[in-house]
GUVO-263452 format. One line per field, with one value per atom (N, C-alpha, C): residue in one letter; atom name; x negated, z negated, y. Coordinates in steps of 0.001 Angstrom, whole numbers. Atoms other than C-alpha are relative to their C-alpha. Layout:
<lomis>
residuo: c(A;...);
atomo: c(CA;...);
c1: c(X;...);
c3: c(Z;...);
c2: c(Y;...);
</lomis>
This chain:
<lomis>
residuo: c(X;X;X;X;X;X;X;X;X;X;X;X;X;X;X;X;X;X;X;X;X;X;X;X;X;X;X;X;X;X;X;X;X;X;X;X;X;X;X;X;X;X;X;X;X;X;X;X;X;X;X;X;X;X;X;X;X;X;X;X;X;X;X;X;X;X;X;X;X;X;X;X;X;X;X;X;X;X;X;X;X;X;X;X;X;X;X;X;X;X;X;X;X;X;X;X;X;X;X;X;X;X;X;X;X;X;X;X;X;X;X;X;X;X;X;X;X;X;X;X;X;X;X;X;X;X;X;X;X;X;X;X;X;X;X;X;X;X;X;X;X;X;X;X;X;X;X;X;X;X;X;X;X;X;X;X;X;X;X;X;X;X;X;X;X;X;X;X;X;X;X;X;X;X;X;X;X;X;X;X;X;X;X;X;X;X;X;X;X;X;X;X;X;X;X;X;X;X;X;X;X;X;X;X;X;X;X;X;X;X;X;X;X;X;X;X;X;X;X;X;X;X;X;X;X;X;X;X;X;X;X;X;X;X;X;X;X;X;X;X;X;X;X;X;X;X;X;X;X;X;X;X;X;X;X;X;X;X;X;X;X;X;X;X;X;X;X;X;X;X;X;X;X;X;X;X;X;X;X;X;X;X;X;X;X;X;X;X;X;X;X;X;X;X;X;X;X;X;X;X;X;X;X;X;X;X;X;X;X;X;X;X;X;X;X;X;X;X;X;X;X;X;X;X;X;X;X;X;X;X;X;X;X;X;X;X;X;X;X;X;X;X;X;X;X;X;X;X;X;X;X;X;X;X;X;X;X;X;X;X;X;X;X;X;X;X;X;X;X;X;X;X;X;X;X;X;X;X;X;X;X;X;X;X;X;X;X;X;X;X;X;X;X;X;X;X;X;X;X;X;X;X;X;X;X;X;X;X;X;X;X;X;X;X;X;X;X;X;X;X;X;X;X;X;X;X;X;X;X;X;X;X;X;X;X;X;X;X;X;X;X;X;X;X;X;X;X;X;X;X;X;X;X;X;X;X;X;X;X;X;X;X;X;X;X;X;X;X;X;X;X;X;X;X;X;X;X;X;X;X;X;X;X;X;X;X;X;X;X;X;X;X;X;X;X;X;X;X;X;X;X;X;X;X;X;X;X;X;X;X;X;X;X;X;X;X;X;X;X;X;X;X;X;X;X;X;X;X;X;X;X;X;X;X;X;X;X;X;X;X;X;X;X;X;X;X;X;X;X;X;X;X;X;X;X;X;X;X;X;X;X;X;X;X;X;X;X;X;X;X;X;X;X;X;X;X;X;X;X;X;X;X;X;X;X;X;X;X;X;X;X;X;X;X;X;X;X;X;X;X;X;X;X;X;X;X;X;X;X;X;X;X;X;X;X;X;X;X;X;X;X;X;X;X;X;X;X;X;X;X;X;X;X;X;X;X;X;X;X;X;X;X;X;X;X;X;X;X;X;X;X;X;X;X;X;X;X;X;X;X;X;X;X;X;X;X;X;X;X;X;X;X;X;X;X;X;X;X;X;X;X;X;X;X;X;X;X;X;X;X;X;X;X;X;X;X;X;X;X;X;X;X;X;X;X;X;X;X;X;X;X;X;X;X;X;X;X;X;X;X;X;X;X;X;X;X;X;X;X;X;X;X;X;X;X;X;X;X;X;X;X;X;X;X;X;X;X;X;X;X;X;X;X;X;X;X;X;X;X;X;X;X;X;X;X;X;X;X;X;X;X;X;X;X;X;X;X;X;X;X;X;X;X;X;X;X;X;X;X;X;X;X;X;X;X;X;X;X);
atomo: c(N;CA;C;N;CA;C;N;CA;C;N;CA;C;N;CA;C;N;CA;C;N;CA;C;N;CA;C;N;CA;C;N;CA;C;N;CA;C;N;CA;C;N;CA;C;N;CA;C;N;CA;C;N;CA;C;N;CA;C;N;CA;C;N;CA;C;N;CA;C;N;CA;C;N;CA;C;N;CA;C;N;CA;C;N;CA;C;N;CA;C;N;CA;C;N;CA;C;N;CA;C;N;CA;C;N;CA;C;N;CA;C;N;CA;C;N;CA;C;N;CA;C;N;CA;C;N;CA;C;N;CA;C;N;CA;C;N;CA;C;N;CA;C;N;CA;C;N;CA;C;N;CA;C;N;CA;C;N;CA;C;N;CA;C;N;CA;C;N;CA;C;N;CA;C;N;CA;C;N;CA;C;N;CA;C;N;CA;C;N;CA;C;N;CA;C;N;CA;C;N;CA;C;N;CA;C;N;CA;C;N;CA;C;N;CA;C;N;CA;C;N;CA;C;N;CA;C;N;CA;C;N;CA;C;N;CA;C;N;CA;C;N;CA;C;N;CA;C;N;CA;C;N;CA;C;N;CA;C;N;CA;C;N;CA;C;N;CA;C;N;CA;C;N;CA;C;N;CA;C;N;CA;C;N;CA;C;N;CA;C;N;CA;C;N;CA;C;N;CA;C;N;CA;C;N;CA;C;N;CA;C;N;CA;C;N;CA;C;N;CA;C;N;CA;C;N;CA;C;N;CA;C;N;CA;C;N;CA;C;N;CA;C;N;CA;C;N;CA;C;N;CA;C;N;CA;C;N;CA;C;N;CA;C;N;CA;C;N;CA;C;N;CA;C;N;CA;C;N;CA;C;N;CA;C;N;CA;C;N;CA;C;N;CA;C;N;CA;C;N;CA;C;N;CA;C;N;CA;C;N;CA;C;N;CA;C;N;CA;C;N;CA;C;N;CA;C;N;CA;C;N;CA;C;N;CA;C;N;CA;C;N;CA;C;N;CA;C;N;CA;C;N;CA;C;N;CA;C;N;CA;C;N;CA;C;N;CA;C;N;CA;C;N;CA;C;N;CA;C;N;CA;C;N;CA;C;N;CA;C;N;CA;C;N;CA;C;N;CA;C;N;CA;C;N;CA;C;N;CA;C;N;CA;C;N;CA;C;N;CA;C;N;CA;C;N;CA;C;N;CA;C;N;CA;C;N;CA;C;N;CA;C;N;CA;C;N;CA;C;N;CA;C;N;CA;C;N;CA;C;N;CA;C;N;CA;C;N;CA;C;N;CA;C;N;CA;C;N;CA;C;N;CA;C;N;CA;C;N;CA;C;N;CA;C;N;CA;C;N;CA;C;N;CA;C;N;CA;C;N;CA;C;N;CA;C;N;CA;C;N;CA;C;N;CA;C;N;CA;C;N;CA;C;N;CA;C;N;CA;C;N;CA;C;N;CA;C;N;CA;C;N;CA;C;N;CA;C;N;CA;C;N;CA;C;N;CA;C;N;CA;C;N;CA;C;N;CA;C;N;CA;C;N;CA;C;N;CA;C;N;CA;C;N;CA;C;N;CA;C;N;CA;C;N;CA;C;N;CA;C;N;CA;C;N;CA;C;N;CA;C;N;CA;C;N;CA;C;N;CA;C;N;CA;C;N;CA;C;N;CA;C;N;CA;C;N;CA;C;N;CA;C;N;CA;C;N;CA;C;N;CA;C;N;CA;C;N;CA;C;N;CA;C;N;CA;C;N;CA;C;N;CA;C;N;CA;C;N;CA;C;N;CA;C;N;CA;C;N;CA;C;N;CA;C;N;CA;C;N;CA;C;N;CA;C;N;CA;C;N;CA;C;N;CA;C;N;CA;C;N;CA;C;N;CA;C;N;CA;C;N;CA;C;N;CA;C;N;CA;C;N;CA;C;N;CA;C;N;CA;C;N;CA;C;N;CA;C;N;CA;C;N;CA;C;N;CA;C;N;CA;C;N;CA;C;N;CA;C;N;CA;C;N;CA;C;N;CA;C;N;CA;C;N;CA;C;N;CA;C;N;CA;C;N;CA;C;N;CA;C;N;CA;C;N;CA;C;N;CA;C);
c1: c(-1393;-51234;765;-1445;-48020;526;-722;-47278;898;-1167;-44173;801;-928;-41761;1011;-672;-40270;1608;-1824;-36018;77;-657;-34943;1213;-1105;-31936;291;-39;-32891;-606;236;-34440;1559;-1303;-30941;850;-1010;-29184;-737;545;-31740;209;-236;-31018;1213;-782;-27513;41;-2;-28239;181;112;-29609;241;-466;-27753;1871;-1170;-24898;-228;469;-26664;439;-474;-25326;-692;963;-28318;635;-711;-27013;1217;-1496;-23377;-635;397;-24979;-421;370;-26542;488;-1702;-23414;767;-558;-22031;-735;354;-24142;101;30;-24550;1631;-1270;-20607;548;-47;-20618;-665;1269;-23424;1023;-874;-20801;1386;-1550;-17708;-662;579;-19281;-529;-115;-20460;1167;-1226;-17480;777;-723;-15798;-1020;883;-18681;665;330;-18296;1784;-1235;-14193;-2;-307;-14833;-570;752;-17381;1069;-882;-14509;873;-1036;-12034;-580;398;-14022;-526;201;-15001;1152;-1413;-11375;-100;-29;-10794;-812;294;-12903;-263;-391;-12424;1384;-1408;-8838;-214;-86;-9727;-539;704;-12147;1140;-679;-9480;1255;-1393;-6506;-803;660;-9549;-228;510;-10403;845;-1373;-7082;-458;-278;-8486;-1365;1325;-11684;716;-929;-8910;368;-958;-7404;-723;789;-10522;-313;628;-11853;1396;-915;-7968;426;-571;-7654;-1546;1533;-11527;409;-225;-9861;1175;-1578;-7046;-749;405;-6981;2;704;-8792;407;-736;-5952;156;-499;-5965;-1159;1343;-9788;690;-334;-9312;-239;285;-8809;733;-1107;-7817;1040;-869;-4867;861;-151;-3714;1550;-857;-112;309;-182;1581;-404;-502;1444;562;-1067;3102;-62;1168;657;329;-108;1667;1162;-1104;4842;-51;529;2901;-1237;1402;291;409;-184;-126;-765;-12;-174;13;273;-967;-1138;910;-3211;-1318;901;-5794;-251;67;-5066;951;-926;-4682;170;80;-3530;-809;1062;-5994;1032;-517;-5708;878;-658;-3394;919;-778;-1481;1252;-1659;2373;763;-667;4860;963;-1003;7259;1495;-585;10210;1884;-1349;14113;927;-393;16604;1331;-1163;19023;384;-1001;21547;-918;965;19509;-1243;1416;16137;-536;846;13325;-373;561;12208;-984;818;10541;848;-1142;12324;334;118;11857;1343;-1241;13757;1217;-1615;16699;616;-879;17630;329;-98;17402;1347;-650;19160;1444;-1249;21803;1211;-758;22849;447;-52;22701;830;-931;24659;1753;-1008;27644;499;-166;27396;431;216;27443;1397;-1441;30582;1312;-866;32294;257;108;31473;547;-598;33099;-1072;1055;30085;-941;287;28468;-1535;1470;24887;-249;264;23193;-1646;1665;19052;298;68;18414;-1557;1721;14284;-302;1084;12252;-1339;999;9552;-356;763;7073;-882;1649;3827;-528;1412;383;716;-469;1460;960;-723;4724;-329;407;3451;-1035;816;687;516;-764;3039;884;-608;5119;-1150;491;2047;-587;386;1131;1343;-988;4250;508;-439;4726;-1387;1319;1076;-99;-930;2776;958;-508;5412;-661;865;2854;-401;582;1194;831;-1288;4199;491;-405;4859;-966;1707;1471;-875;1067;-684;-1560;930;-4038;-547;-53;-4849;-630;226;-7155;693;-1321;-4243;868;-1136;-1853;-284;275;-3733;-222;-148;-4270;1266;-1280;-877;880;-1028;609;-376;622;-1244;754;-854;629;1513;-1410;3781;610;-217;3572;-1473;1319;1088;-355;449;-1275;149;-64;-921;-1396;753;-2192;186;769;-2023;1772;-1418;2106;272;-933;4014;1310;-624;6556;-537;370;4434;-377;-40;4561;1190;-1189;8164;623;-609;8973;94;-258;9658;1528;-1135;13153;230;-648;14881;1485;-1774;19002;737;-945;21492;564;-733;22800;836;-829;25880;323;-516;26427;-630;499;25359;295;-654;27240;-937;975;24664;-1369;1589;21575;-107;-514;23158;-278;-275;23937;-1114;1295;20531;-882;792;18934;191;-1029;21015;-86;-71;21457;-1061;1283;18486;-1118;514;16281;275;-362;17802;-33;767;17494;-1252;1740;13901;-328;288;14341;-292;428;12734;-102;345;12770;-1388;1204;8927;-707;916;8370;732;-1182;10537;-720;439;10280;-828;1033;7595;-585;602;5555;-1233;1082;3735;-1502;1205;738;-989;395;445;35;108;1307;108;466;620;680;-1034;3591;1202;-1376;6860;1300;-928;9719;1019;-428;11727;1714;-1177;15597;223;-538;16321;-660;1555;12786;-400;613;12633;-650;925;10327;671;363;10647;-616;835;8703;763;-203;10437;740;-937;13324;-1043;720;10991;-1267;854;8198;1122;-897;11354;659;-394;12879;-1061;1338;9395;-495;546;8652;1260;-817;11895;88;-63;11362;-1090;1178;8044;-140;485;8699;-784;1044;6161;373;-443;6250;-1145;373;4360;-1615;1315;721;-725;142;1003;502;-711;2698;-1571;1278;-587;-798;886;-3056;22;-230;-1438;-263;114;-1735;-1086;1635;-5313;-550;1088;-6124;143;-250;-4391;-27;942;-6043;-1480;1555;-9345;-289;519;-8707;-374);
c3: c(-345;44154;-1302;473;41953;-243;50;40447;-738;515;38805;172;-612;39111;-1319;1859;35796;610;-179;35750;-723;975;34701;21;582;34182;-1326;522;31508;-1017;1105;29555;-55;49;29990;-686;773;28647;-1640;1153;25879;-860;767;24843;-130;72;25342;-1467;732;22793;-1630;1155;20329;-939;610;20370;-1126;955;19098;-1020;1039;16240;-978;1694;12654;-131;541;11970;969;-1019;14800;-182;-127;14450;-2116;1431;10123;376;72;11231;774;-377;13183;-1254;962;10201;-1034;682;8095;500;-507;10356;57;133;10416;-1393;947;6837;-546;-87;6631;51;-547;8698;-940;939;6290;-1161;1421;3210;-359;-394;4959;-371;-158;5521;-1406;1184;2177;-1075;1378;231;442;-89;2712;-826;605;1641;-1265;1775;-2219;-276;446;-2060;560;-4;-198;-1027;1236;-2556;-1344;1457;-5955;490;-149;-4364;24;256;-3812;-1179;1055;-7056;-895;880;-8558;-28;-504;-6640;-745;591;-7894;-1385;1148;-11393;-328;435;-11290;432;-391;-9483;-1199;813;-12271;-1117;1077;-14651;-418;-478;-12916;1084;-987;-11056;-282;-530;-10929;1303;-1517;-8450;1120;-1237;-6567;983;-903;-5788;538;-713;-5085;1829;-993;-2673;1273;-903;-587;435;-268;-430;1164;-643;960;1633;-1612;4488;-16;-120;3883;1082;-1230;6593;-689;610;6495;-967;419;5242;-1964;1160;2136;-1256;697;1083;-1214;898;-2555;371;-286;-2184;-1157;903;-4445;939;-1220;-2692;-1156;822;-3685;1143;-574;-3351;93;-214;-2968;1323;-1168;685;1227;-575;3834;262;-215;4338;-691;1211;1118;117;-393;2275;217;-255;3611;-1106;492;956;-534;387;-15;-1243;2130;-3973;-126;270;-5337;986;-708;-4470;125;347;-5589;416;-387;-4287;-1280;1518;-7482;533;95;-7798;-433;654;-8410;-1311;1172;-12221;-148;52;-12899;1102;-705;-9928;-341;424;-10543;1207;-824;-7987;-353;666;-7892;139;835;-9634;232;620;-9985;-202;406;-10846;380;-891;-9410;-718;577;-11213;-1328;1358;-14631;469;-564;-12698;599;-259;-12123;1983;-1377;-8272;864;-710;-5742;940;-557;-4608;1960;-1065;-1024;249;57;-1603;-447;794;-3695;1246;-555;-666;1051;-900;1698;-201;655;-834;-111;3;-1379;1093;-1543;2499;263;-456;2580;-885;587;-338;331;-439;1146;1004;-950;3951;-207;1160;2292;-431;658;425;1106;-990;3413;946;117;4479;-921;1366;1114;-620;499;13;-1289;863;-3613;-562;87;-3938;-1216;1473;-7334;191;478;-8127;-1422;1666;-11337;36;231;-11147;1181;-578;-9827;-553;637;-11068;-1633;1270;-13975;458;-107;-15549;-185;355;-15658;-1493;1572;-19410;-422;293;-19276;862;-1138;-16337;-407;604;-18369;-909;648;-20923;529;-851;-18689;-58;-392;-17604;-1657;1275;-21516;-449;866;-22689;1022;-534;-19616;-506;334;-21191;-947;1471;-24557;181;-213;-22746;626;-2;-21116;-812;1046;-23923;-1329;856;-26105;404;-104;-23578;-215;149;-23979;952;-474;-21875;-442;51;-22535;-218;-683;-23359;1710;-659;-20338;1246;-1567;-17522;-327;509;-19371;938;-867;-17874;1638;-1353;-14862;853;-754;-14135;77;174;-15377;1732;-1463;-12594;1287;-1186;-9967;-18;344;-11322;-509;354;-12875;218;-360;-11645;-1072;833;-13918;-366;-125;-14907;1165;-894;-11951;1167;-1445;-9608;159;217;-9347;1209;-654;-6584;-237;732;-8597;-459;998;-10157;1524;-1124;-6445;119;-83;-7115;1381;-1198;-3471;125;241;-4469;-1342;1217;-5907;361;-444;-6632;-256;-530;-5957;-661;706;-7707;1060;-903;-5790;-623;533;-7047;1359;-1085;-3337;840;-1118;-400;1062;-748;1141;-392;272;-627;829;-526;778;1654;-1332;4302;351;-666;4512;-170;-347;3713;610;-918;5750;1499;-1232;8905;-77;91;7719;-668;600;5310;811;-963;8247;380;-615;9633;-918;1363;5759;-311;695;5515;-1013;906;3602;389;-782;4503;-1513;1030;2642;-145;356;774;963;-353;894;314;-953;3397;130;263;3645;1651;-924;6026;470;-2;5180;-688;1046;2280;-313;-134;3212;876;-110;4485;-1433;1401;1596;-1489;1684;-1332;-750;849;-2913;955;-678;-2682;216;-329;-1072;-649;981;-3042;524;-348;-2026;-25;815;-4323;282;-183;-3624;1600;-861;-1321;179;-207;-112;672;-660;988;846;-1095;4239;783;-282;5889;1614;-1152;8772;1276;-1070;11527;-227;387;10155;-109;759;9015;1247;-1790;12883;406;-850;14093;-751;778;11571;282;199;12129;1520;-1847;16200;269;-201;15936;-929;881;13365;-1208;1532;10602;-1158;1229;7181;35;337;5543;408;-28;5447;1600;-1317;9469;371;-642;10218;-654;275;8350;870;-493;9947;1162;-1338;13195;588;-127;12700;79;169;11715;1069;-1237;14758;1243;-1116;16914;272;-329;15783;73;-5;16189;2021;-1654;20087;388);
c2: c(322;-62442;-230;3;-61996;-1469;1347;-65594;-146;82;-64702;1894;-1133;-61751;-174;-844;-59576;-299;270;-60688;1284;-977;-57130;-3;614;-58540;-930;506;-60446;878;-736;-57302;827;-389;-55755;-457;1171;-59128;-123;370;-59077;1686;-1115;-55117;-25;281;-55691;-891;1180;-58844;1084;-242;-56194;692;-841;-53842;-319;-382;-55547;-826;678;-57333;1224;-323;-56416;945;-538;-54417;1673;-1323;-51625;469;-207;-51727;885;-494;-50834;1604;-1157;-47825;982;-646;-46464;257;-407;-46671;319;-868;-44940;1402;-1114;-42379;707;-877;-41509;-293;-235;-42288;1621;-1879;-39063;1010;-1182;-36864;153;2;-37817;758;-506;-37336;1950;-1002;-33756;444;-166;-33087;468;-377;-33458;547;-1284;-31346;1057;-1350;-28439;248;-446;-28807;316;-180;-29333;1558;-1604;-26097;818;-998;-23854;9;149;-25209;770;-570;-24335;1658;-1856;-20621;362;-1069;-19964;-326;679;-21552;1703;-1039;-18944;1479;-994;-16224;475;-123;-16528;212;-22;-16736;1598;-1337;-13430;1249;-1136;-11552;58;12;-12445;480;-539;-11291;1165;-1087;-8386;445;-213;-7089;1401;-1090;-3461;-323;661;-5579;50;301;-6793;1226;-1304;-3596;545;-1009;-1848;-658;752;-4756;140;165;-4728;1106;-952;-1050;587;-1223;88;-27;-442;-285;773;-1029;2771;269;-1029;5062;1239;-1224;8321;740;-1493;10370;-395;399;7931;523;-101;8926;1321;-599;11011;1753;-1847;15204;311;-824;17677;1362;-1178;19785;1047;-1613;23574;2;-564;25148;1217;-1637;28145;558;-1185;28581;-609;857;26902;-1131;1390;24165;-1021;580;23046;-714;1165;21441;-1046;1471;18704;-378;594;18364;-1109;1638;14587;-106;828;13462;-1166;1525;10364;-1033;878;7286;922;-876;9312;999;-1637;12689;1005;-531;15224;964;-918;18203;1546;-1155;21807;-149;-563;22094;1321;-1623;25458;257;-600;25327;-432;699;25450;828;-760;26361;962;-836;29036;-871;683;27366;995;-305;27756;-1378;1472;25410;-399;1069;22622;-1017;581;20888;-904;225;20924;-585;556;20313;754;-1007;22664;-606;-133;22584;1164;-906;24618;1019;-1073;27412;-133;521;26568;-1192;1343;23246;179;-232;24510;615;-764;27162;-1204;1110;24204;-947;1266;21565;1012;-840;24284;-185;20;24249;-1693;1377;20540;-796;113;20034;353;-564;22225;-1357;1089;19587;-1227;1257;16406;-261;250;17494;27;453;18487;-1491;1118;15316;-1202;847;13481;-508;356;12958;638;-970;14253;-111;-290;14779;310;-833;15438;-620;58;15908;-784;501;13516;319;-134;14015;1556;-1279;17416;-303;-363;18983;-100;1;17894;451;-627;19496;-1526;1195;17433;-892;299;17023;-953;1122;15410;-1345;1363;13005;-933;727;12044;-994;523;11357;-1823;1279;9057;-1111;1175;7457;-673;448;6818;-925;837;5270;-1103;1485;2839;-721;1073;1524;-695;-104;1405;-1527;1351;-1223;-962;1231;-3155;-459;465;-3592;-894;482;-4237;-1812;1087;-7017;-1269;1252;-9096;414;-379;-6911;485;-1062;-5902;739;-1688;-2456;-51;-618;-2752;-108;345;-4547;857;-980;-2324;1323;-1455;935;-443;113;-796;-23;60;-1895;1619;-1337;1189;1050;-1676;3696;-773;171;1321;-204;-382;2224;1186;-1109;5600;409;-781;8239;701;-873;9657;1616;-1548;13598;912;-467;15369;-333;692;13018;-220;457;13005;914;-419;14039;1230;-917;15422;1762;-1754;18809;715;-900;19995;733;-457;20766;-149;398;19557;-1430;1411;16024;-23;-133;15009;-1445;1439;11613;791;-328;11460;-969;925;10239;-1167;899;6854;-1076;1162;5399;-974;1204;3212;488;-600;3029;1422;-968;6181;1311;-860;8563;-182;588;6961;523;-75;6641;1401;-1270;10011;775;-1250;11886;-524;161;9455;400;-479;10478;1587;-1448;14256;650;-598;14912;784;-959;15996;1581;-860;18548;1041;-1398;20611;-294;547;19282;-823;357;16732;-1850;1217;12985;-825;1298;9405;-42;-395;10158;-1845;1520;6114;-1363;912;4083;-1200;1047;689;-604;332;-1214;1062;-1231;1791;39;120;311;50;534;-666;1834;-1098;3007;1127;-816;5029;-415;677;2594;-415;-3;2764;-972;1162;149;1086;-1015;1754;494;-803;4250;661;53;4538;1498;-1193;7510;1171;-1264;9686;406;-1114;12219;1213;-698;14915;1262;-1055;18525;43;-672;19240;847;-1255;22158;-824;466;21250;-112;743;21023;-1015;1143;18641;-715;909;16834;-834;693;16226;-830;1310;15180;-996;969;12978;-1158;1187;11293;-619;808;10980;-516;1253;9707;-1298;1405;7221;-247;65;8536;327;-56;8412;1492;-1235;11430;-197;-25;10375;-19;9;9280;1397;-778;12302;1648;-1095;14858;-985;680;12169;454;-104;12881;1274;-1058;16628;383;-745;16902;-495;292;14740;1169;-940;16985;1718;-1311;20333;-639;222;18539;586;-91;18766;1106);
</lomis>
């Protein structure tokens, strides 16, 4: 027989007792001491990786560029493209697409500036327009060889350097401001910049330029597609109907071949 009987009420009152002794409430607070202290390592370690992330990229700014560009789209991957035949209206220069060594287009000339004969009969008709319009159009840039473009890109490396660059940020910066020989837009002879004393020049070949084949090369919120910052003055040859559809779908040049090659794939 049972001559006493367990109060489990009184092991309850006595864990209750112990748990709130000093010694418990201490190891609560170590334990969310532990989690703080966590805490501000994992921040100090993100902090010092950006930290030196930042420093290698202001060290190494041609890293940078490689590491923010490896997601172009397809059309951006490097080719060498050939002219001289109709195709060639749309071929895409620059951002590492060169030109075949030796090719030069056939050539005449527009208001002291070599071009592509194609573009002058075009620019001719569109000029007439323009003026009837009150409006006065003039080519200041055409066609360069490899040679002088190289040139260009040598003497903007000349003013980097001049300013406290480098030689080797000097050649870097330069190639995202002047294209190397070869790799230029310009020695296709279907690339021109425009004289723009106001806005009434601009206006008007963005509105009428189409319709003679002639499109803004690198319009703005475009960048991040064709590489380059947007260019007011620089426009492109592509041939009056590429020039309509490019302007009703919205594409700049590189979306507008991208769009083509998908749609002979079908």
């Amino acid at each position: 027989m049972r001559l006493w009987k367990r109060d489990d009420r009184l092991g309850r009152r006595g864990e209750r007792v112990l748990k709130s002794q000093p010694g418990w409430r201490g190891v609560n607070q170590v334990r969310r001491l532990r989690i703080l202290m966590t805490v501000i390592a994992v921040i100090i370690l993100i902090s010092v990786t950006a930290g030196l992330l930042l420093v290698w990229f202001q060290l190494h700014p041609s890293l940078e560029k490689e590491l923010f560009t490896s997601s172009a789209p397809e059309y951006s991957e490097p080719v060498q493209s050939s002219a001289g035949s109709a195709p060639d209206l749309l071929v895409l220069v620059g951002s590492g697409r060169g030109l075949m060594e030796g090719v030069v287009p056939d050539l005449t000339e527009l208001d002291g500036v070599q071009v592509d004969k194609r573009l002058a009969a075009a620019y001719e008709e569109m000029e007439k327009a323009a003026a009837d319009d009150g409006v006065a159009l003039k080519i200041t840039r055409g066609y360069v060889t490899a040679e002088q473009q190289e040139e260009l890109y040598k003497q903007k490396v000349r003013e980097l350097v001049a300013a406290g660059y480098t030689q080797v940020r000097a050649e870097d910066a330069a190639q995202s401001l002047v294209e190397r020989g070869g790799y230029s837009e310009y020695q296709t002879g279907l690339a021109v910049d425009f004289e723009l004393t106001g806005g009434q020049q601009s206006q008007w070949l963005l509105v009428n330029g189409p319709q003679y084949g002639f499109v803004l090369r690198y319009p703005e919120n475009k960048e991040s597609v064709t590489q380059k910052n947007a260019e007011p003055r620089h426009f492109r040859y592509v041939g009056q109907e590429n020039a309509l559809r490019m302007r009703q779908m919205g594409f700049c040049l590189e979306e507008y071949v991208s769009y083509l090659s998908k749609q002979s794939k079908k």
